[in-house]
MMTF fields as JSON, N, C-alpha, C and O atoms, coordinates in Angstrom:
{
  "mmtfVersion": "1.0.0",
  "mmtfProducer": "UNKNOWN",
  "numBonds": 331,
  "numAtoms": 332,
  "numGroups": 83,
  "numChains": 1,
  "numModels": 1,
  "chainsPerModel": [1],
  "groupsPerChain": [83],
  "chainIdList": ["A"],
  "bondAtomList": [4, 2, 8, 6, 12, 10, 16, 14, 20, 18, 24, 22, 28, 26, 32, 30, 36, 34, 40, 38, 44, 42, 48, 46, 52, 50, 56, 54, 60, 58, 64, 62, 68, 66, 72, 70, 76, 74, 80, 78, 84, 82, 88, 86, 92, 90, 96, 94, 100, 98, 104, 102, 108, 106, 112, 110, 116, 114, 120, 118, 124, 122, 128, 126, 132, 130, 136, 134, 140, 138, 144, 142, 148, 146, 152, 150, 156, 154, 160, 158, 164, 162, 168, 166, 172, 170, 176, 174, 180, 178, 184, 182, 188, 186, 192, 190, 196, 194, 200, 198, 204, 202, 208, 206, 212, 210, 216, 214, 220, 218, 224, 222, 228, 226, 232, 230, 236, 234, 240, 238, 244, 242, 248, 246, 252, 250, 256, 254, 260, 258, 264, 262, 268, 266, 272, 270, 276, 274, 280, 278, 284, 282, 288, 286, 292, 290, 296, 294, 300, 298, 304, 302, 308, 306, 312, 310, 316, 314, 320, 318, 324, 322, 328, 326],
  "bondOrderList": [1, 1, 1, 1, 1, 1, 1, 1, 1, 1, 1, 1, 1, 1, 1, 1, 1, 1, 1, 1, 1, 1, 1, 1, 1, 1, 1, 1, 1, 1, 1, 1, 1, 1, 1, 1, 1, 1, 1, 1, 1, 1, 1, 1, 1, 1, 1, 1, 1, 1, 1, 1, 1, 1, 1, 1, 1, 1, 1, 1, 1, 1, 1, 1, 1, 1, 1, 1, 1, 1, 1, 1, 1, 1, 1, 1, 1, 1, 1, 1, 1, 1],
  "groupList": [{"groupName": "UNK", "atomNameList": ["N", "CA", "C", "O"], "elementList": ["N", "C", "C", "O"], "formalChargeList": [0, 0, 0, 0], "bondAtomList": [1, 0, 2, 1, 3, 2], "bondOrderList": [1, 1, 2], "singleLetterCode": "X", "chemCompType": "L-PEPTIDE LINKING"}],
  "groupTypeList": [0, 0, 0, 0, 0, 0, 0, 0, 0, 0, 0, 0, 0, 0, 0, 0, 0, 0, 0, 0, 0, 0, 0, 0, 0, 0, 0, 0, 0, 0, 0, 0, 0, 0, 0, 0, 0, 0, 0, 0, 0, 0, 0, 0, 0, 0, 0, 0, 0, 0, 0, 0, 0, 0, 0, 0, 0, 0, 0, 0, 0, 0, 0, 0, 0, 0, 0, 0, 0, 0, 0, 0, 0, 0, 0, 0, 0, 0, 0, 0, 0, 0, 0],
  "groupIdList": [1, 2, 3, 4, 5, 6, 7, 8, 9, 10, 11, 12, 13, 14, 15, 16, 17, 18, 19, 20, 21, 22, 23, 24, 25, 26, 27, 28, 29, 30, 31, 32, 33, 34, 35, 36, 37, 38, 39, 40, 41, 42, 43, 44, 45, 46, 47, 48, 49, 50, 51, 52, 53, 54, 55, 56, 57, 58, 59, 60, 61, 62, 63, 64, 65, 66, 67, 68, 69, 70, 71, 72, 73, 74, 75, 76, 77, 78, 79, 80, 81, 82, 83],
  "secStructList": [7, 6, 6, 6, 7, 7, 7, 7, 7, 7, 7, 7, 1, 7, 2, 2, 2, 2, 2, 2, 2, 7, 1, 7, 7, 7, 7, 7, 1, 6, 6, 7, 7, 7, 7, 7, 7, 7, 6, 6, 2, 2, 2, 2, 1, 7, 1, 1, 2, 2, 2, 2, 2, 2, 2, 6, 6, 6, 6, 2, 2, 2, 2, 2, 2, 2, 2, 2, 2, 2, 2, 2, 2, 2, 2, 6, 1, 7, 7, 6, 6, 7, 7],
  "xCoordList": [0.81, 0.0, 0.853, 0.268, 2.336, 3.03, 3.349, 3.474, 3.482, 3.491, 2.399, 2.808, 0.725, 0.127, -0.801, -1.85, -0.196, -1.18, -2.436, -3.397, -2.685, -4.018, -4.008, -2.956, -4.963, -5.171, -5.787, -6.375, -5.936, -6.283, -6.466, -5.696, -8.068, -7.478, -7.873, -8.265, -7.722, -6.963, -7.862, -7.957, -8.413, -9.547, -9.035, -9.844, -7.752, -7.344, -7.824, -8.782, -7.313, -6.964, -5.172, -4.718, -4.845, -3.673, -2.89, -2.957, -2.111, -1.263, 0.088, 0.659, 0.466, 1.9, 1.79, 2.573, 0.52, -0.172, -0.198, 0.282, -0.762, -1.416, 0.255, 0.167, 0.952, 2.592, 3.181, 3.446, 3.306, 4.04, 3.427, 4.034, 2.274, 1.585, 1.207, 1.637, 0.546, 0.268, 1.217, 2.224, 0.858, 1.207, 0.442, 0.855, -0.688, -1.871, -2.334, -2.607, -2.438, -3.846, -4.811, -4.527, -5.945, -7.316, -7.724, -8.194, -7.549, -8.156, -9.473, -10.008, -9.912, -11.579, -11.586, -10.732, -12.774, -13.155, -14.996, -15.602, -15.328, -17.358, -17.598, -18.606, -16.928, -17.756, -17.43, -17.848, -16.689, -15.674, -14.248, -13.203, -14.381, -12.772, -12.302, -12.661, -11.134, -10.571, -9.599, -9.403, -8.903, -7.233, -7.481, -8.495, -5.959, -6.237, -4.706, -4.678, -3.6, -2.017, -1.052, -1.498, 0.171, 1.342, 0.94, 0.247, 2.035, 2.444, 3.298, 3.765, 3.557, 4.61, 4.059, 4.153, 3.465, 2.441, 1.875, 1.993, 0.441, -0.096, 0.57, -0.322, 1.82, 2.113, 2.919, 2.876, 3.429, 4.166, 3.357, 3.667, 2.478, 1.545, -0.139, -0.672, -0.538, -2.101, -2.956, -2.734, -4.068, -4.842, -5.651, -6.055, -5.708, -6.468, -5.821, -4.775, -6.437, -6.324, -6.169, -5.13, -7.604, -7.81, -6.693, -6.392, -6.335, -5.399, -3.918, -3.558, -3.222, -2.006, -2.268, -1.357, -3.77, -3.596, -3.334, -2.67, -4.25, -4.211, -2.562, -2.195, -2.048, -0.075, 0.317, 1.362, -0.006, 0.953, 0.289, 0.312, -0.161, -0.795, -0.064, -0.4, 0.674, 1.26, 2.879, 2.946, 4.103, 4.71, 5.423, 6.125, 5.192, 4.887, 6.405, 6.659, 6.948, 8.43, 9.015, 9.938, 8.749, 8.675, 8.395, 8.991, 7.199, 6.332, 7.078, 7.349, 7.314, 7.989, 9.359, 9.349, 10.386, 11.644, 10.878, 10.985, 10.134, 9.179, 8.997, 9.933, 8.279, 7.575, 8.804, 8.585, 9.854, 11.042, 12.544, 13.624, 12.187, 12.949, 12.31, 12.97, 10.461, 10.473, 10.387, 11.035, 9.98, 9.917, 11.42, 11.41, 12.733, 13.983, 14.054, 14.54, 13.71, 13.824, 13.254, 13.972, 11.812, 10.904, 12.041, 12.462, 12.34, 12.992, 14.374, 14.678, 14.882, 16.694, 16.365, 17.291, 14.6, 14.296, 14.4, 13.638, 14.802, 14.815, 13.145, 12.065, 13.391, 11.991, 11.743, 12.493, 10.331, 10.091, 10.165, 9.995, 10.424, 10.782, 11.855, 12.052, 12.732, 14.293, 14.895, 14.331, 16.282, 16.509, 16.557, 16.723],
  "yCoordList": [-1.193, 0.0, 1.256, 2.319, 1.265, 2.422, 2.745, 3.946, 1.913, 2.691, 3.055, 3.675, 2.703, 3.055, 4.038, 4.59, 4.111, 4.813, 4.284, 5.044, 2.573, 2.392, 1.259, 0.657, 1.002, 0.136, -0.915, -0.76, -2.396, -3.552, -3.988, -3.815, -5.112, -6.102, -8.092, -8.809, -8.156, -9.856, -10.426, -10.103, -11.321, -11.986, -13.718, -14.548, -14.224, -15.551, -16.361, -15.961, -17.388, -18.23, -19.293, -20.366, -18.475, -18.868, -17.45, -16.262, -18.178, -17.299, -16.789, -15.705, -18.081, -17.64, -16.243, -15.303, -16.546, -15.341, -14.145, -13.203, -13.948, -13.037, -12.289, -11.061, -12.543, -12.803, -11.916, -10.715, -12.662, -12.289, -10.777, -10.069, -10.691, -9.708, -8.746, -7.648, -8.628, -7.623, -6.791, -7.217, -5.402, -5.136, -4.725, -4.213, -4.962, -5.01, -6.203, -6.483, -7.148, -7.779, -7.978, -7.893, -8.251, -8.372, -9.819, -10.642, -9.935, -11.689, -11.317, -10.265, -12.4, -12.447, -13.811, -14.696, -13.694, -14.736, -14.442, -13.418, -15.291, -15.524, -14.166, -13.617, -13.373, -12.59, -11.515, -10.467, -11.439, -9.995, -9.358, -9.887, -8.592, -8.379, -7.902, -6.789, -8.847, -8.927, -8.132, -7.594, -8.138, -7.697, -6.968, -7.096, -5.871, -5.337, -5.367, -6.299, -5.053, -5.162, -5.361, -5.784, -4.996, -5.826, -6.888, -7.184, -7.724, -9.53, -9.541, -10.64, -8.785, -8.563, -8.752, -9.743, -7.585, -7.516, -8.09, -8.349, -8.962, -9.887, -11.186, -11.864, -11.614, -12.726, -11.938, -12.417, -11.145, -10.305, -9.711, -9.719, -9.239, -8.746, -8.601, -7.718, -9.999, -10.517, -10.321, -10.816, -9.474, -8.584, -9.82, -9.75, -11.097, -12.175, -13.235, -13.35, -14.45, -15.6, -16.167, -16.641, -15.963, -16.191, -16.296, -17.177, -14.793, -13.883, -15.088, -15.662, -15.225, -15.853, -16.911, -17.323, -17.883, -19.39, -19.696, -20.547, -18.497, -18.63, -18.903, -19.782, -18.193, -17.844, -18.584, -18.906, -19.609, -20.137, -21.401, -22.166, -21.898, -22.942, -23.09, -24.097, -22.44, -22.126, -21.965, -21.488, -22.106, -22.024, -20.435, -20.114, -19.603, -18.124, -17.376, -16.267, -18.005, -17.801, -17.805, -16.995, -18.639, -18.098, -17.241, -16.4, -17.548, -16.303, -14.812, -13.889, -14.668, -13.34, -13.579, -12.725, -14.045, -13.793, -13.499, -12.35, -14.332, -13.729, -12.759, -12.136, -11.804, -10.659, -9.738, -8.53, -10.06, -8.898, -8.938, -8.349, -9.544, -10.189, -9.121, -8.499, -9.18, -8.331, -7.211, -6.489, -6.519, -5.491, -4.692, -3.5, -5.431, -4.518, -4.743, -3.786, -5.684, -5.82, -4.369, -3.412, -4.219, -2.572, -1.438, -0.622, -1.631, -0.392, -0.403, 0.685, -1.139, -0.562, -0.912, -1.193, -0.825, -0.75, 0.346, 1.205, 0.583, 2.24, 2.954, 2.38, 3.993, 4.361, 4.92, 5.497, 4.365, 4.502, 5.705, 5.704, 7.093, 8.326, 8.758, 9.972, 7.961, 7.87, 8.137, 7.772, 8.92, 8.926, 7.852, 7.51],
  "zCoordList": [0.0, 0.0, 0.0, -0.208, 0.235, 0.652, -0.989, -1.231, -2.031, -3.136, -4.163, -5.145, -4.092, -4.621, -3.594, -3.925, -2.359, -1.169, -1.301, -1.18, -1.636, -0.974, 0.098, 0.311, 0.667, 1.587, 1.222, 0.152, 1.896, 1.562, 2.431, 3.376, 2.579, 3.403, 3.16, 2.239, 3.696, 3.346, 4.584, 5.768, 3.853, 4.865, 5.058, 4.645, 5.657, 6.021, 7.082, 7.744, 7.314, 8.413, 8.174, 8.572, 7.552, 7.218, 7.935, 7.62, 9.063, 9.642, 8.935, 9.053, 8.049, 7.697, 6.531, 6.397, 5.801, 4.827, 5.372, 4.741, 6.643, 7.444, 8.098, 8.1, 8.355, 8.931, 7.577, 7.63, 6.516, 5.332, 4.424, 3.62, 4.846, 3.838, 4.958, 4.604, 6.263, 7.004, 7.614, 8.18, 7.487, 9.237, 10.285, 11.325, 9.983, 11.242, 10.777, 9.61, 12.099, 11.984, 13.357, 14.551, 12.732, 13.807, 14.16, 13.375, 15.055, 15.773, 15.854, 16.205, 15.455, 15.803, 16.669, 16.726, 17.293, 17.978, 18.01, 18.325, 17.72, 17.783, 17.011, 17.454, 15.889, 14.584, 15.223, 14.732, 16.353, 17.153, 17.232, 17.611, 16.96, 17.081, 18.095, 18.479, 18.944, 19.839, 20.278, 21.368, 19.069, 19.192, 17.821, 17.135, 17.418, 16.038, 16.259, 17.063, 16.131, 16.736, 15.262, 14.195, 15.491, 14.599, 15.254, 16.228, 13.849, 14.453, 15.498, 15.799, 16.003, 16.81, 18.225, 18.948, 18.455, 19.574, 19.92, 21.118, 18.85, 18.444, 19.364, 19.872, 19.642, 20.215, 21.29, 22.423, 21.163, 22.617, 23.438, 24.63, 23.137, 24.251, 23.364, 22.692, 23.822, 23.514, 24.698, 25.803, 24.351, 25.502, 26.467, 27.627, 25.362, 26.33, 26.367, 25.729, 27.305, 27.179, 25.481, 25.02, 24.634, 23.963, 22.443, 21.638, 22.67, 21.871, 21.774, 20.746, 23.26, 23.645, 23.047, 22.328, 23.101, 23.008, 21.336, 20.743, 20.864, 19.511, 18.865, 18.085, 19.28, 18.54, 19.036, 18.472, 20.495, 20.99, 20.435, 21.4, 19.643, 18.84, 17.423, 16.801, 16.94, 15.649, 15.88, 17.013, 15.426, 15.332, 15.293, 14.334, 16.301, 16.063, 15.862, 15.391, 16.189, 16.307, 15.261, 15.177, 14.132, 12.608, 11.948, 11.275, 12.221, 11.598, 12.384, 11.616, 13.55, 13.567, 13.077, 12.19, 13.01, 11.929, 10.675, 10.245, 10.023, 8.457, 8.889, 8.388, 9.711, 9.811, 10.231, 10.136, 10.608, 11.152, 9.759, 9.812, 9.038, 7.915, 6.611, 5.779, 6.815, 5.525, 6.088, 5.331, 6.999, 7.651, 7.461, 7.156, 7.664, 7.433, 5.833, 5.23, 5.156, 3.392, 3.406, 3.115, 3.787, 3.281, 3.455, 2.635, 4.598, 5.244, 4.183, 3.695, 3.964, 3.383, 1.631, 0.871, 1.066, -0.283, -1.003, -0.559, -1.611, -2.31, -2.582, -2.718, -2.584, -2.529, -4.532, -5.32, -4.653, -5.91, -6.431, -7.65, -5.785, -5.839, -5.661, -5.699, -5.444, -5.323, -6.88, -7.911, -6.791, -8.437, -8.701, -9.872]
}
């Protein structure tokens, strides 16, 4: 979204998707949203029970190297307005 300035969003249950392509996401639980957070947060500081059990069910520790891996790729990318 940072080079066409729009926004999107991505409706999964595939975490490693949700990991690789976001930088917010929203937990739902029963058609509510729980949490809204980075992936980061998201498993470092989950507001519930619910929130924690979810990440700690998945291999989350991956998924954040993926998520801290493309996060510095963005950052040291040249910017499309760059000469």
């Amino acid at each position: 979204h940072d080079e066409i300035g729009a926004i999107s969003l991505l409706v999964t249950h595939d975490l490693t998707d949700a990991f690789q392509i976001a930088d917010r996401i929203a937990v739902m639980r029963d058609g509510v949203i729980v949490q809204v957070d980075t992936p980061e947060n998201l498993i470092n500081h989950p507001v519930n029970s619910f929130v924690e059990n979810f990440f700690t069910s998945v291999h989350h520790e991956r998924l954040l190297q993926e998520f801290r891996a493309r996060r510095r790729a963005r950052k040291t990318e040249p910017s499309p307005d760059s000469p």
